[in-house]
matplotlib code that plots the C-alpha trace (Angstrom):
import matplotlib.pyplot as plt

x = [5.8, 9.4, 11.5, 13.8, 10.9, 9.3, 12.6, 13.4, 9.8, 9.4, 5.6, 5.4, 4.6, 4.6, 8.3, 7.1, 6.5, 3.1, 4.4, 2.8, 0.2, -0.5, -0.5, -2.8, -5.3, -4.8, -6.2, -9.3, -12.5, -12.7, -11.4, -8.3, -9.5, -13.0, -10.4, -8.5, -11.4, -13.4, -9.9, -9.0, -5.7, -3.8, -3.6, 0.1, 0.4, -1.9, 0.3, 3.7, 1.7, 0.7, 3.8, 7.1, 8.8, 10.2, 7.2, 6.0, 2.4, 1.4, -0.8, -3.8, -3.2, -3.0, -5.9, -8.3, -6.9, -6.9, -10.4, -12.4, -11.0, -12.3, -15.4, -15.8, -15.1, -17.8, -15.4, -15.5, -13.2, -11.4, -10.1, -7.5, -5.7, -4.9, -4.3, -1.8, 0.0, -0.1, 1.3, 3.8, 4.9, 8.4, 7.3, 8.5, 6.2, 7.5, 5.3, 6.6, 5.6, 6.9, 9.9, 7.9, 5.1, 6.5, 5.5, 1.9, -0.9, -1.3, 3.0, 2.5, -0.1, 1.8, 4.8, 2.5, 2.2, 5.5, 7.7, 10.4, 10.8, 14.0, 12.7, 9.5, 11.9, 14.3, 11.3, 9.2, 12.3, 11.8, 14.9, 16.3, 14.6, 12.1, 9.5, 11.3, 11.4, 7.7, 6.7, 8.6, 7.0, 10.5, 8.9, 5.5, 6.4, 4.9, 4.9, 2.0, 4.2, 5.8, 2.1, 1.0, 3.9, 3.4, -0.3, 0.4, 3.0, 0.9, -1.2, -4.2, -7.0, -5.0, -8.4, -9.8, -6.7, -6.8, -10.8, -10.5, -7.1, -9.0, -12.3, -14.5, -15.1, -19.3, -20.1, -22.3, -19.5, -21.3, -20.8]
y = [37.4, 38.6, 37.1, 35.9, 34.0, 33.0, 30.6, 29.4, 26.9, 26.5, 27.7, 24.1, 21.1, 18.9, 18.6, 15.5, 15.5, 13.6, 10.5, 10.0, 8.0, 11.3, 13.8, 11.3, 11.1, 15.2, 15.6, 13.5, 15.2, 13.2, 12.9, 10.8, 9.9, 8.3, 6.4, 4.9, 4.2, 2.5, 0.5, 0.1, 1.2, 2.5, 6.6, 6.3, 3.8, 5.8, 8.7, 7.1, 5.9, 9.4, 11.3, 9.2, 8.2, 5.2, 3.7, 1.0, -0.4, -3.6, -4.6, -4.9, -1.7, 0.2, -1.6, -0.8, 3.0, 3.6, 1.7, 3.5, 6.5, 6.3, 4.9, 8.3, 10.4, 8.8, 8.1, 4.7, 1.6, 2.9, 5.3, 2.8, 2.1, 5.6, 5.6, 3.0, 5.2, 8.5, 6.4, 4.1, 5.9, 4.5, 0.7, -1.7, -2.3, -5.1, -7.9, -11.2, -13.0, -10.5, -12.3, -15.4, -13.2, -14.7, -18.0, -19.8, -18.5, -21.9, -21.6, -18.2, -19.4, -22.5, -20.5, -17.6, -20.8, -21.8, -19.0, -19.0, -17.4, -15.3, -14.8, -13.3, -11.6, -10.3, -8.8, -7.1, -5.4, -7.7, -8.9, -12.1, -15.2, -13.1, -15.2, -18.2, -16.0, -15.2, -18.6, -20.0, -17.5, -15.9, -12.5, -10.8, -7.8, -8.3, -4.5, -3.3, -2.1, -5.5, -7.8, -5.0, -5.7, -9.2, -9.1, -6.4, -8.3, -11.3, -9.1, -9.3, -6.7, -5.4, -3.8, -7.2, -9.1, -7.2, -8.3, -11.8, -12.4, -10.1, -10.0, -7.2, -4.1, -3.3, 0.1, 2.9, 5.1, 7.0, 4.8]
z = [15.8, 15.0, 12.7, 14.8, 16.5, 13.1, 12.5, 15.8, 15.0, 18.7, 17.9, 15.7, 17.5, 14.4, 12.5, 10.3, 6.8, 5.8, 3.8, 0.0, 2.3, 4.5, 1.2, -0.5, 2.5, 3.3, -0.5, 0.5, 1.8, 4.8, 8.2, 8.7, 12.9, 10.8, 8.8, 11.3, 13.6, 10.7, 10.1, 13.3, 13.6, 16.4, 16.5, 17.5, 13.8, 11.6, 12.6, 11.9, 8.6, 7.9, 8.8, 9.1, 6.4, 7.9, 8.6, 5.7, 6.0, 5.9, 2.8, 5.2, 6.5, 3.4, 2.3, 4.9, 5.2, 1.5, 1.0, 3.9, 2.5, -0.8, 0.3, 3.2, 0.2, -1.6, -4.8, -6.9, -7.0, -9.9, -7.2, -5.6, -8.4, -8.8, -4.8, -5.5, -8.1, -5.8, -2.6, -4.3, -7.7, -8.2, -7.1, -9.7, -12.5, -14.7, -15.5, -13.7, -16.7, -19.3, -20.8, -21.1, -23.3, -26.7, -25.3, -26.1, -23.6, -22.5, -21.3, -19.7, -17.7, -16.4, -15.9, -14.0, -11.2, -11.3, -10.6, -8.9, -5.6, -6.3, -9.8, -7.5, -5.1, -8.0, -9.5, -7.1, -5.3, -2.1, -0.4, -0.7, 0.8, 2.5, 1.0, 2.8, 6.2, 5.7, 5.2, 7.8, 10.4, 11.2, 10.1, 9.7, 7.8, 3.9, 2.8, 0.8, -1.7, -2.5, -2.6, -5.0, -7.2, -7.1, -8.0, -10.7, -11.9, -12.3, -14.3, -11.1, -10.0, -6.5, -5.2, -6.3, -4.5, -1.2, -1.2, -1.9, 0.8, 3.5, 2.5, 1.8, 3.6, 4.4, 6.0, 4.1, 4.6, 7.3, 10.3]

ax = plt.figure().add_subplot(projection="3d")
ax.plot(x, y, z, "-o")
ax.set_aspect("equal")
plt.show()
């Protein structure tokens, strides 16, 4: 190959860029198409997922990827939160509850069920009323990112979150 062919890149089929989502999976011993048959997902979505940077997944999504994944590569539980940190490193991370913290336990946890929405919103980097549009069924497009800042901001388990909202995943890992 000359240079001159060597930086044309007609020879390259794919010009994408794997996303944090794509690097994290590619440094995983297992095979992404196991992944997203295990998770059921869409080839044409876990590609956009893996490789554009546009696309955001949902917290399902992420947590049936990222959790089959962990699982194939036969890793522990521990191993999401550090998923999490790979995939989504400059999420906000302030506590929802952290300038209530000089307040008695019994306040904080009071307060913890009495947020306010934009306090929520402001918080977590989510866009105004979206909260409002998601309850009222005007949208369906919760980001990963922003219910893991909301559980981590509530000080919560987000492995143990993502079980308990869409239950738990059973294989043996070598379906």
């Amino acid at each position: 190959m000359t240079l001159k062919s060597f930086s044309n890149k007609s020879h390259i089929k794919n010009y994408n860029m794997p996303t944090l989502l794509g690097e994290y999976l590619n440094g995983l011993p297992i095979v992404k198409e196991k992944v997203r048959d295990l998770a059921s997902i869409k080839k044409p979505r876990m590609n956009d997922l893996n490789n554009k940077k546009t696309a955001k997944p949902s917290p399902e999504e992420f947590y049936r990827i990222v959790y089959i994944a962990i699982k194939l590569a036969n890793l522990e539980d521990a191993e999401f939160q550090r998923a999490i940190e790979a995939i989504f490193p400059n999420r906000p991370k302030e506590g929802l509850l952290e300038e209530f913290k000089h307040l008695p336990v019994e306040v904080r946890f009071l307060k913890r069920h009495t947020l306010t929405q934009s306090e929520v919103e402001n918080k977590i980097g989510m866009a105004e009323n979206k909260i409002s549009r998601l309850a009222n069924e005007k949208t369906k497009d919760l980001l990963a990112v922003e219910l893991i800042c909301f559980t981590e901001g509530l000080g919560l388990d987000v492995l143990e979150t993502f079980k308990d909202i869409y239950g738990e995943i059973n294989f043996n890992g070598r379906q």
